[in-house]
N, C-alpha and C positions, 0 to 999 in steps of 0.2 A: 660623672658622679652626681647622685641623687643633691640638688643644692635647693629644697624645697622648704620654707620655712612658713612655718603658722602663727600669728602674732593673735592671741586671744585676749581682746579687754572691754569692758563696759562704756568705757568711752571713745567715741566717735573720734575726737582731736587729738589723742594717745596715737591712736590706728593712723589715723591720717600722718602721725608724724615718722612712726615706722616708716610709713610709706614714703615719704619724702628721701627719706637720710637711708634706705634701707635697698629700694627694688632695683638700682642698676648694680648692688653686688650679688643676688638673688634670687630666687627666683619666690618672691613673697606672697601671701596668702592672708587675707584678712577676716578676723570674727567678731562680731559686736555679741560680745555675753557666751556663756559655757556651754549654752542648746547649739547655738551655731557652729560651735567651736567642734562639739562632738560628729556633729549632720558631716561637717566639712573633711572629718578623717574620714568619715563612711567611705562618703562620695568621691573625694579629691585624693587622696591618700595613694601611696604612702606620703608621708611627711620623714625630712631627716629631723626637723628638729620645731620641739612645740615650744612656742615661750608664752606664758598666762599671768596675767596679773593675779595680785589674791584677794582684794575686796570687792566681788562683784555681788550683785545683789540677791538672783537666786540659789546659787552655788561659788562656795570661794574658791581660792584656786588649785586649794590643796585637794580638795574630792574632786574639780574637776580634773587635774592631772592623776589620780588615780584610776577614772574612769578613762582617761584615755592610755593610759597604761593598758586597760586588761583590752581597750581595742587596737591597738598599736603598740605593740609589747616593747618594739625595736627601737623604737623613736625615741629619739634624747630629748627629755625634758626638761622646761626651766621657768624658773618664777623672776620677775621682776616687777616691783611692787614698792612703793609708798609706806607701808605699814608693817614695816619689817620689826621683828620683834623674835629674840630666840626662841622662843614656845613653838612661832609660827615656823622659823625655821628648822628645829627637828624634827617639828610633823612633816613637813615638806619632802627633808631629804629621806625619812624614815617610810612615811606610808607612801607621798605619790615619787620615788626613789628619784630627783631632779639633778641632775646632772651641775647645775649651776645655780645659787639666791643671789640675784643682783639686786640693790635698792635704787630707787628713783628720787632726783633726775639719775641718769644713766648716759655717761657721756658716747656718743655715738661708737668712737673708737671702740672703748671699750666692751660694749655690745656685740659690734662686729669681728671683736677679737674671739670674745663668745662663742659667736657661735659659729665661728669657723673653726673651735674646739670643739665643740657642737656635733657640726658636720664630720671633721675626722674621726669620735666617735662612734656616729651611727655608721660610717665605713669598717669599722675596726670591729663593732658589732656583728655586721654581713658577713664580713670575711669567717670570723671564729664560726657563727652559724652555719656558713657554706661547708667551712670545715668540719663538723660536727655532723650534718645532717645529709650530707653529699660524701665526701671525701672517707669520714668516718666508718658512718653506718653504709656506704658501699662496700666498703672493707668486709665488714661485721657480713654484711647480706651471700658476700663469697666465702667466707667462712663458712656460716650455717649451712650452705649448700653443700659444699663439701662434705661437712660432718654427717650430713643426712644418708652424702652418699657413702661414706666409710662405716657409718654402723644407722641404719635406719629405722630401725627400734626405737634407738634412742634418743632420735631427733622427730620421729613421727607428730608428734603435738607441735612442732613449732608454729607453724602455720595461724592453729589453731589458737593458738595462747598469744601472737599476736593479734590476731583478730577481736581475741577479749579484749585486751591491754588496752587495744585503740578507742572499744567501746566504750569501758571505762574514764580512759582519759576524757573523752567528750562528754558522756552523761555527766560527769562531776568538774567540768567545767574548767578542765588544766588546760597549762600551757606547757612550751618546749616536750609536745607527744612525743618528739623521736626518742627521749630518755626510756620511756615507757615499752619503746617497739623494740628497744636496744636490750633493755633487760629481757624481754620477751625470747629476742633469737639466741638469747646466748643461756638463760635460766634451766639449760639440761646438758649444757655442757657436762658437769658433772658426771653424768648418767652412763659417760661413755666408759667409765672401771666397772659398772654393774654386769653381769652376765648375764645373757643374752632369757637364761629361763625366768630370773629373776625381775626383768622387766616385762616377759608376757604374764607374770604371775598378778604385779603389779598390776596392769592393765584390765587385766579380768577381777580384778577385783578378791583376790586369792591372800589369803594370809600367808604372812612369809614368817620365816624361820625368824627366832634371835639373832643370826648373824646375818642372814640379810637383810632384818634391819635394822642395824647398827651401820651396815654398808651402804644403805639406801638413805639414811638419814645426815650423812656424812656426804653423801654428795654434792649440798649445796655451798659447805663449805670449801671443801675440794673446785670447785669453779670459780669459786670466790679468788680461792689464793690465786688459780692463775691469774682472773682479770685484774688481780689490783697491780699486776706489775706494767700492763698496758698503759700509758699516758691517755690524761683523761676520759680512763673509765672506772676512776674510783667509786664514784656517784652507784654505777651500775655495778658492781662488783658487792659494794653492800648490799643492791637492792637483794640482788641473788643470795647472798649470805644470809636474811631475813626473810625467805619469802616461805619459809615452813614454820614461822614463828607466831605462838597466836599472839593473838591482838590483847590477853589480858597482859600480858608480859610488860607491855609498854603500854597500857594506855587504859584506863575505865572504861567497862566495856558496853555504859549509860552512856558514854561521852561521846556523841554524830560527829563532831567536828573534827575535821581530817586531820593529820598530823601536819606542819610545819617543815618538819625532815622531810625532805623528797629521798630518803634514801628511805625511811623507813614507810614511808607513804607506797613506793615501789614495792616493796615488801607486802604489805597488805593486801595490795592492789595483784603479786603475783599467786600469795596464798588461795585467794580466792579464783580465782581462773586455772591454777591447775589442779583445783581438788572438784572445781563444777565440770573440767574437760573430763576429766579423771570417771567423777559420777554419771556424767553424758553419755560416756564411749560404755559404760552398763546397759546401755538400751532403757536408761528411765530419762523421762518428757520434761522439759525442762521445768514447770512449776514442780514437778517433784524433787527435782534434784535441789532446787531454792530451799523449799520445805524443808527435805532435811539438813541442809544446809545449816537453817535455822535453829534447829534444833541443837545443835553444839557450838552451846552458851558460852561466848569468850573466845571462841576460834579463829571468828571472823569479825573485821569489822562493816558496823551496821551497816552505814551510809554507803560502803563499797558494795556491801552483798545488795542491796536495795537497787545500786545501781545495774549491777549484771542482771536481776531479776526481769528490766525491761530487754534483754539482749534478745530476744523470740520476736522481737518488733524486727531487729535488722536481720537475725540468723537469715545467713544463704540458703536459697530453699534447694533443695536437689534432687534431681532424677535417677534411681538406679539405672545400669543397662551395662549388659554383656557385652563386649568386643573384642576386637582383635586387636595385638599393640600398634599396628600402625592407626588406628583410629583415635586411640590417646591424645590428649591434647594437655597442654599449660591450665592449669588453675582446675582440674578434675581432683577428687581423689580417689584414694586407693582404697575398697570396701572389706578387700579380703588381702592379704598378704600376697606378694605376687615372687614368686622365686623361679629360678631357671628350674631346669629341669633335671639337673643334679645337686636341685635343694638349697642354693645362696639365696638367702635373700637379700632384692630387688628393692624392693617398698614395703615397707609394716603397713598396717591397716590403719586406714585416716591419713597417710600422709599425704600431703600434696604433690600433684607433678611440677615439679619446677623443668628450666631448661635443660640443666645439668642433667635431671633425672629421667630425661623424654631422651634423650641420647644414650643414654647408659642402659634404657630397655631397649632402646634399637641395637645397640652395639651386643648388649647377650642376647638378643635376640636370633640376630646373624647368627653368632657365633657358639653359644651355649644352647640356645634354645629354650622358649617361653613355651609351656603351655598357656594354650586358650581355649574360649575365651575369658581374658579376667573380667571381671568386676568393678566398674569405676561406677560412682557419685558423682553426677555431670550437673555441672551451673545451668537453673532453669533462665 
């Protein structure tokens, strides 16, 4: 177990005294002032647990355990401090979220009872994480595979609309991405009642009837209901629920600053990645798809669209090139729709090779029969 702690304070004989009554139960770390304090997550880190005094002189304690929040998400923090005072304490527990406000003196015991509460939280944090970003979303990753393979149409973008989500997430500076990547593979579940012409119509950019879209429009909710009955994917069940919703509905559409809700932030953040994949897959360049993007006042929000607008810095470059299916490979895609030879299709156009899906052209391959050669998009 991680038993690494960080004692952050301005005075030299404070530190020293940690030090004395603190490193044979420990494994302890010292900072004289909040520059040091932050250098030392950089470099030394992880840390289970930060504890900061709050009147130091360039920064107090409560910004500095904010800032080491956004660089150490996981880490339990704590104030113990001389100048305690409730103002100073709901900023505390409110912006830099501290696990613990203890006042000084602070009897050793009790410090070490701390934060060896402390420590069994930042355990209890890993666990849920592991669980969430491993156990979770491995699930979620054999799902989507599957679905991809039982109607491939309709999972065709997943790939893709991850690869936004992610971009996203980082341009604009979040944390806990896997939320993001989770809406992503599961955000067309829905699409699997649509029919099959209904979604090439879509695709191409085709107007559809009144009632297909009434059906098309209902899909996102239709995903929704199933995911909210899944344990802990209510978060991601809204995003999907909102991700064809514009941005004046909830929000002024003058107003940069991101929503609060991460459910409806997901939401935002899905609207725009599947209506730029959506505009991509027309064969227009991406500053144009931004453009018009632009141009429909209130659809989108700002700050998100501005962010995909740099996505042409990361897009995967690719090579076309004809082949045969045993030349196929993991992370190619599909340029043209690829179907046996008695018309199933195999792959919709753009979708990725996964493993699943390099086996299932081998398997009709043998047995149905591929024409060749197809058409893949190969990572330069």
């Amino acid at each position: 177990m991680n038993k690494k702690i960080l004692c952050v304070d301005d005075d030299p004989n404070i530190l020293q005294g940690y030090k004395r009554s603190l490193r044979k139960q420990y494994d302890l770390h010292l900072a004289t002032g909040p520059e040091e304090g932050l250098q030392m997550i950089k470099t030394k880190g992880p840390f289970a647990v930060i504890v900061s005094d709050y009147a130091m002189p360039s920064m107090n304690g409560v910004d500095f355990l904010i800032e080491a929040k956004k660089l150490a998400p996981d880490t339990v923090r704590m104030m113990l401090t001389g100048f305690a005072n409730m103002d100073n304490a709901i900023k505390a527990i409110n912006e830099g979220s501290i696990f613990r406000f203890l006042t000084k003196p602070c009897a050793p015991e009790t410090l070490a009872r701390s934060l060896d509460d402390g420590i069994e939280q930042y355990r209890l944090i890993l666990a849920e994480k592991e669980l969430l970003e491993q156990t979770l979303f491995g699930s979620v990753r054999v799902l989507s595979q599957v679905l991809s393979l039982v109607n491939p149409a309709a999972f065709s973008s997943t790939s893709r609309i991850k690869f936004y989500m992610k971009h996203l997430s980082h341009e604009l500076g979040l944390t806990n991405i896997w939320r993001f990547e989770l809406a992503a593979m599961l955000c067309e579940l829905g699409s699997i009642t649509l029919p099959s012409e209904t979604l090439a119509k879509i695709s191409s950019g085709q107007e559809l009837s009144p009632n297909e879209q009434e059906i098309y429009d209902a899909h996102p909710a239709l995903a929704a209901e199933l995911l909210q009955k899944i344990p802990r994917l209510g978060t991601i069940s809204k995003m999907i629920q909102l991700q064809r919703t514009p941005c004046t509905k909830h929000q002024d559409p003058k107003d940069r600053n991101l929503p609060q809700n991460i459910a409806l932030l997901g939401g935002f953040m899905l609207h725009v990645c599947l209506d730029f994949d959506l505009l991509s897959g027309q064969k227009m360049k991406i500053p144009n798809v931004i453009k018009l993007m632009r141009t429909r006042i209130g659809m989108y929000h700002p700050a998100i669209l501005d962010a995909m607008a740099t996505v042409e810095r990361v897009e995967r470059k690719m090579v076309l090139k004809n082949m045969k299916i045993q030349d196929v490979q993991v992370f190619m895609l599909a340029d043209k729709e690829i179907k046996t030879k008695g018309g199933l299709l195999l792959m919709a156009k753009g979708q990725e090779v996964t493993k699943p899906t390099l086996d299932r052209l081998h398997s009709f391959y043998r047995t149905a029969g591929i024409a060749e050669p197809v058409r893949m998009q190969v990572p330069m």
